[in-house]
PAPA-798692 format. One record per residue (C-alpha): x, y, z; residue in three letters. Coordinates in steps of 0.05 Angstrom, whole numbers, padded with zeros to 5 digits, always signed. Each point is the difference from the previous one (the first is absolute). Example, Ala and Ser with C-alpha at 12.3 -4.5 7.8 and 13.67 -1.06 7.14 Angstrom:
BEGIN
+00246-00090+00156ala;+00027+00069-00013ser;
REM end
This chain:
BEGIN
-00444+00443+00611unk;-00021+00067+00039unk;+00074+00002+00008unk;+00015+00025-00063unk;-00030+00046-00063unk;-00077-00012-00019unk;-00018+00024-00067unk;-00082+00007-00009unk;-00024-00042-00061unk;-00031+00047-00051unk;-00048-00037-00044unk;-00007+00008-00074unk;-00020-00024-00064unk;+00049-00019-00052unk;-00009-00031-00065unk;+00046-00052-00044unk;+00069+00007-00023unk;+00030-00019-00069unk;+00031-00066-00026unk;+00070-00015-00017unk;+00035-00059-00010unk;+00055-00042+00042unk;+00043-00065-00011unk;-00012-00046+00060unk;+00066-00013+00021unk;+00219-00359+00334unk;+00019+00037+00054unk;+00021-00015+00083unk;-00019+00028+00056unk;+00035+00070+00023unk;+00004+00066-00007unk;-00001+00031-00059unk;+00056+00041-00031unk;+00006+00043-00066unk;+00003-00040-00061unk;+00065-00024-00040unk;-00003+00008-00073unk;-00041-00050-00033unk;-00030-00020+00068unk;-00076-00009+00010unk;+00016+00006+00076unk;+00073+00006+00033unk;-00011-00030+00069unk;+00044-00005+00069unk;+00014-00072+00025unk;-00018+00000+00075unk;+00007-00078-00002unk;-00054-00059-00004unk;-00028+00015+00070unk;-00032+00064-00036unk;-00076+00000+00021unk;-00053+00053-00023unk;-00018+00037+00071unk;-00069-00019+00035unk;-00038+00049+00006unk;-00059-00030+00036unk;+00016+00046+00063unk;+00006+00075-00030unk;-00005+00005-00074unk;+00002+00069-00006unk;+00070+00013+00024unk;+00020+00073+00019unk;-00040+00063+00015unk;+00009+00071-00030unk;-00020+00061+00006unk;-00049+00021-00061unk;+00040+00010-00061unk;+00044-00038-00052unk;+00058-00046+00017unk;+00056-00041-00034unk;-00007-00069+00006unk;+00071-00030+00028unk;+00023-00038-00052unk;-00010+00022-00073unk;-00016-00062-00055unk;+00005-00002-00067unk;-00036+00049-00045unk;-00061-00025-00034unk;-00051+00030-00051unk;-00071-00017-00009unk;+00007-00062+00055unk;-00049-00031+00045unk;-00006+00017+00080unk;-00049-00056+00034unk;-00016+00013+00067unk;+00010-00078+00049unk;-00050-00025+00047unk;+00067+00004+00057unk;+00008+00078-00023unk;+00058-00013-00043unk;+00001+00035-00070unk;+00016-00048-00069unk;+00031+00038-00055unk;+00008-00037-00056unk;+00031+00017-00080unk;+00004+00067-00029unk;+00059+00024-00043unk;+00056+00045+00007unk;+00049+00033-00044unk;+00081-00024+00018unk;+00039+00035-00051unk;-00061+00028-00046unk;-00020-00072-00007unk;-00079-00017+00017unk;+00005-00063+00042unk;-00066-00035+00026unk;-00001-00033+00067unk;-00007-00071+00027unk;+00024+00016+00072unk;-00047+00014+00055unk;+00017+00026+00072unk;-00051+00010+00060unk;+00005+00065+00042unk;+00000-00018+00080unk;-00036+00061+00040unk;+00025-00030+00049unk;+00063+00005-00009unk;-00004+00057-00053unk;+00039-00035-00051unk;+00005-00037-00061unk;+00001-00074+00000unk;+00016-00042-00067unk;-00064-00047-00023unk;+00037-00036-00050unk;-00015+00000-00081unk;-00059-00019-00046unk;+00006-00036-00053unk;-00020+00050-00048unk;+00032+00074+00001unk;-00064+00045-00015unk;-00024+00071+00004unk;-00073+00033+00009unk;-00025-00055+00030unk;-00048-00028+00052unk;+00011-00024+00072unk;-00057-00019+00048unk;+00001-00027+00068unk;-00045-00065-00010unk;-00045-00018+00065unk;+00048-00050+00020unk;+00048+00052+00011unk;+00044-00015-00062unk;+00012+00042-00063unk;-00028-00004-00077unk;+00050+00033-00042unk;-00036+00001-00066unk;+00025+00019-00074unk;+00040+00063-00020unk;+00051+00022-00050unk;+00070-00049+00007unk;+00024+00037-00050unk;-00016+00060-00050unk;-00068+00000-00021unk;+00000-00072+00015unk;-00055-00022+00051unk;+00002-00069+00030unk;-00055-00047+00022unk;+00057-00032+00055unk;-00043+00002+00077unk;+00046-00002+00059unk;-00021-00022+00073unk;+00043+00031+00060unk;-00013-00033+00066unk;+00027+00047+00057unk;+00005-00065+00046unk;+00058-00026-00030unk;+00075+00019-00008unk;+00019+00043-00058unk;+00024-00055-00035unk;-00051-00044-00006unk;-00058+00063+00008unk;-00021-00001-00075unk;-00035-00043-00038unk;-00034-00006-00078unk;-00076+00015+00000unk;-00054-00018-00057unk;+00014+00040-00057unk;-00043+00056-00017unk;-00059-00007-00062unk;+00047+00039-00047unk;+00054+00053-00002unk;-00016+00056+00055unk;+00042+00059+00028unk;-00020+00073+00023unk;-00069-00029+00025unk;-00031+00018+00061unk;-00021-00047+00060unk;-00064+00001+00055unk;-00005-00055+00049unk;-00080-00019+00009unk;-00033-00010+00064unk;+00001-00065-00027unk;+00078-00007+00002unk;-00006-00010-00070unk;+00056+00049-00031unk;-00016+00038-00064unk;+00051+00021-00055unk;-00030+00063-00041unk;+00022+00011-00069unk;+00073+00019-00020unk;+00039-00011-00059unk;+00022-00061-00042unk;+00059+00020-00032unk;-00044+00026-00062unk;-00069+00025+00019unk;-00026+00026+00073unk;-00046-00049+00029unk;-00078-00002+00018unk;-00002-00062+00035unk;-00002-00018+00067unk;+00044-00068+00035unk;-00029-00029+00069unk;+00049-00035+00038unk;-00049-00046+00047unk;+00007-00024+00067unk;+00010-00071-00025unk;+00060+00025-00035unk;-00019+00003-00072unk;-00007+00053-00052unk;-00068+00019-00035unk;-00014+00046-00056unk;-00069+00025+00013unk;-00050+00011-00053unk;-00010+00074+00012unk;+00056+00057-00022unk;+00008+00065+00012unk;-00037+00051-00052unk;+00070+00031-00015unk;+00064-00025-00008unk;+00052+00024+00042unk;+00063+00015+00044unk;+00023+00051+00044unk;-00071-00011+00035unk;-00016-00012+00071unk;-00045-00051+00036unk;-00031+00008+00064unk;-00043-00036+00050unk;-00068+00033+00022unk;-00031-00017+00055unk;-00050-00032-00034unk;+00037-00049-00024unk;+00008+00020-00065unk;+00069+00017-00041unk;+00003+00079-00032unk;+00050+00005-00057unk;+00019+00074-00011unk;+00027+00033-00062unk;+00066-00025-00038unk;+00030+00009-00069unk;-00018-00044-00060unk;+00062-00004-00048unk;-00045-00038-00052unk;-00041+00066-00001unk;+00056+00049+00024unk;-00048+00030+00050unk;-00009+00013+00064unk;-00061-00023+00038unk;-00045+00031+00040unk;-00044-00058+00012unk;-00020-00039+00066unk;-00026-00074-00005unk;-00030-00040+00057unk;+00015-00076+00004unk;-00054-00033+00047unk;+00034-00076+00024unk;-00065-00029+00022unk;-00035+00013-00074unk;+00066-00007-00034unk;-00022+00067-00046unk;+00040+00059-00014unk;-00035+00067-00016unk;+00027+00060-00031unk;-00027+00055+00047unk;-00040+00059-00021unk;+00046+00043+00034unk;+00068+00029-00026unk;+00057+00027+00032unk;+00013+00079-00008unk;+00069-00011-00025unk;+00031-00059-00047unk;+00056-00032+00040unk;+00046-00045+00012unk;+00056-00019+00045unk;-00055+00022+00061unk;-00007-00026+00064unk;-00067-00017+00026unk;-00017-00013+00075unk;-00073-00024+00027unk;-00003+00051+00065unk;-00035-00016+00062unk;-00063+00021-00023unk;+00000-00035-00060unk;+00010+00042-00045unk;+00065-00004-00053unk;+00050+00055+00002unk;+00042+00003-00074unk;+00063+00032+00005unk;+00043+00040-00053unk;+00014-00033-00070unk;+00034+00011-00065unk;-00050+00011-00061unk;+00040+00011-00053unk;+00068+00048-00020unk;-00047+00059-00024unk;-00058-00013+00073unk;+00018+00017+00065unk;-00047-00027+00054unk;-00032+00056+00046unk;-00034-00032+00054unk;-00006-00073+00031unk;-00072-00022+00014unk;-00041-00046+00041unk;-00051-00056-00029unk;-00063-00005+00042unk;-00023-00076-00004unk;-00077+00020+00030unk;-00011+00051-00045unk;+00050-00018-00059unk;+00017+00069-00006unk;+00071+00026-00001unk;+00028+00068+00017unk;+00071+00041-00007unk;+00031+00025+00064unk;+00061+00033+00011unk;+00077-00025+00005unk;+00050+00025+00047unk;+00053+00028-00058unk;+00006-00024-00063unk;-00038-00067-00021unk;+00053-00062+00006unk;+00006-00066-00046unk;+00022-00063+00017unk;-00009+00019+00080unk;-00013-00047+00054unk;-00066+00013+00046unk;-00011-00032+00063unk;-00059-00005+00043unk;+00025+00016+00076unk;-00030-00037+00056unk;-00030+00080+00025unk;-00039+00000-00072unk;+00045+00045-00037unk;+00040-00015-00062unk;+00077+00005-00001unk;+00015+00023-00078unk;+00078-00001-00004unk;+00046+00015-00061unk;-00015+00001-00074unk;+00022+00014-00066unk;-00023+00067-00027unk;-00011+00033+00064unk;+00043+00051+00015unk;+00026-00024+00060unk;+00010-00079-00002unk;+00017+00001+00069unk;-00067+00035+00019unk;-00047-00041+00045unk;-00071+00020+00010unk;-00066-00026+00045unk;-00071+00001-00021unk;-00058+00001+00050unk;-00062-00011-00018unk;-00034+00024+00067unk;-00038+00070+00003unk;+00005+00012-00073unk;+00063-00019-00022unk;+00063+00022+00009unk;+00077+00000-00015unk;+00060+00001+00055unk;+00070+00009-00017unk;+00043-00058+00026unk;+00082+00004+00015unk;+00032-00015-00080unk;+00035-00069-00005unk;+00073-00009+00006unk;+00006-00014-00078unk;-00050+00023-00052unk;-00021-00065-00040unk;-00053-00014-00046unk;-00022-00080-00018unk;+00014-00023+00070unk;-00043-00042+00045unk;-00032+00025+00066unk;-00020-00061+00061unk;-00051+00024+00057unk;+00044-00047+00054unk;-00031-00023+00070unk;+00014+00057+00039unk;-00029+00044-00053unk;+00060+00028-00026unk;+00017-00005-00071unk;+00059-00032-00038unk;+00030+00031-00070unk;+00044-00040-00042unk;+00029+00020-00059unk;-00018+00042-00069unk;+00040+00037-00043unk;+00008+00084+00014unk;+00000+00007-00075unk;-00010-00032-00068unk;+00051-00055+00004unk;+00050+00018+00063unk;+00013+00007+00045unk;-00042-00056+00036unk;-00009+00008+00071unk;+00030-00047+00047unk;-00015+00026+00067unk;-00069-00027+00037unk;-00036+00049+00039unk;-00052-00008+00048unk;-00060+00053+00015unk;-00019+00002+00079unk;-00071+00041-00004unk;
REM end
């Protein structure tokens, strides 16, 4: 990153912001072309023969210099999707919505993006459109896609099993039903394989509890819940093993949360933590750093707060202190951990420059570098850390409703 402005991290101490209050708002194989009115996914016949590429020999496809690049072929615009990254390098987008003609239209298609190739391949349809939901790779190299909203304010319980190792067609398949109505939640994957929904919403209250998808392929509610309801939060996996939820909003309360909780597996407890974050937040990212400590990113606290800092979470010391942001603090970002150490923190709504992308290093101090912008400024995107150690963008929207982006990028550090 020497390449390219460093900013020295100035450490501070903040203290909270205010409340407010907020209203949670089958395919073929080919390539992908814009949509057609109505259309989940308009797609290009290239005829039965139509096989999703190997890419056993070079999954990472073309180099680049450092910097931002288009992807080759643009897919359809999606908000508040998934982005799974496959054991063969591929990338699984699935859902979302978009807006044709003013019109809010959730998602059932799915495509995969081929580094390889550095295009856009159709994955076929769920069952299910759905937004805000979950997709993780399972350790058998398929993909949960659990819960969301299929339509407004309406969560579904539907589970949805893609299995990259079979045509588009035929990829998807029903799952067990989730313990309830879940969307907005966030998701850890154990060391134990076990995967972990984290609160969300249920179409009338934000959520405390916790659903464990287990490796026998079965749902559990466990005893424990979280001290705070909550959504808008993040989940993370220390080192240790155990699961940090950070922050949130709780529309039951109408507040923002500064609270951290600790879910230990192995004791199957959940404690509320003694420390608090600086600044109530929501719509953060959070990113366990190669030291193990937690980086929290940006944030929206309410329409009268504005966030000042972000802040890192000491697990040895349970201690947490403000440091510094490049510009002005983003929400609903994307932060990726780089295979150097850094964090790649692209986009966001409320910064002044959506198409900003910034680095944090933790080394000698901390410190900030100022990366090329992205192509298309874009706020409630997804980001993918790919093979080569590049990074895929899809989608988001550059402002409250449209336009939504359509155009890929990918990052080359």
């Amino acid at each position: 990153m020497g390449r390219y402005v460093k900013l020295v991290l100035v450490l501070v101490s903040l203290g909270s912001c205010g409340n407010g209050s907020v209203a949670p708002d089958s395919g073929t194989d080919g390539p992908i072309t814009h949509p057609e009115a109505g259309n989940d996914m308009a797609v290009a016949d290239r005829g039965a023969e139509a096989q999703l590429p190997d890419l056993t020999v070079q999954p990472d496809g073309p180099k680049h210099q450092p910097g931002w690049f288009a992807v080759m072929n643009a897919a359809l615009g999606r908000v508040d999707h998934t982005a799974t990254l496959l054991k063969d390098g591929r990338v699984l987008v699935t859902g979302g919505w978009y807006r044709p003609g003013g019109k809010t239209t959730r998602l059932a298609s799915a495509y995969v993006y081929v580094p390889a190739q550095d295009a856009v391949v159709a994955a076929g349809s769920m069952t299910t459109p759905r937004d805000s939901h979950t997709a993780t790779l399972l350790p058998d190299g398929r993909v949960l896609v659990a819960g969301g909203y299929e339509s407004y304010n309406k969560p579904t319980s539907t589970v949805e099993i893609y299995d990259p190792t079979k045509p588009a067609g035929s990829a998807w398949s029903a799952g067990p039903a989730l313990p309830g109505l879940r969307a907005a939640q966030a998701v850890v994957t154990l060391k134990s394989s076990e995967v972990v929904l984290v609160a969300g919403w249920d179409g009338s209250q934000p959520l405390a509890s916790l659903a464990i998808f287990q490796t026998s392929g079965s749902w559990k509610l466990p005893a424990a819940a979280l001290n705070e309801k909550r959504s808008g939060h993040t989940a993370s996996l220390l080192p240790s093993g155990k699961m940090l939820v950070v922050g949130g909003y709780d529309a039951s309360q109408q507040q923002w949360l500064d609270s951290l909780e600790l879910y230990d597996p192995v004791a199957g407890t959940i404690t509320l933590l003694t420390a608090k974050l600086l600044e109530k937040r929501s719509g953060h990212t959070s990113t366990v750093l190669n030291n193990g400590m937690v980086l929290i990113v940006g944030g929206f606290c309410g329409g009268s707060c504005s966030i000042s800092s972000d802040e890192l979470y000491d697990p040895t010391t349970n201690t947490v202190k403000a440091v510094s942001h490049a510009g002005g603090s983003p929400t609903n970002q994307t932060a990726t951990l780089l295979t150097d150490g850094t964090v790649l923190v692209a986009g966001g709504e409320g910064n002044s420059d959506a198409q900003k992308a910034v680095a944090y290093d933790s080394t000698g101090g901390g410190s900030w570098t100022i990366l090329p912008s992205m192509n298309h400024g874009r706020h409630d995107h997804t980001a993918s850390l790919l093979q080569d150690g590049s990074v895929l963008v899809v989608g988001g929207k550059t402002g409250s409703w449209e336009p939504i982006t359509e155009q890929l990028e990918r990052f080359y550090p």
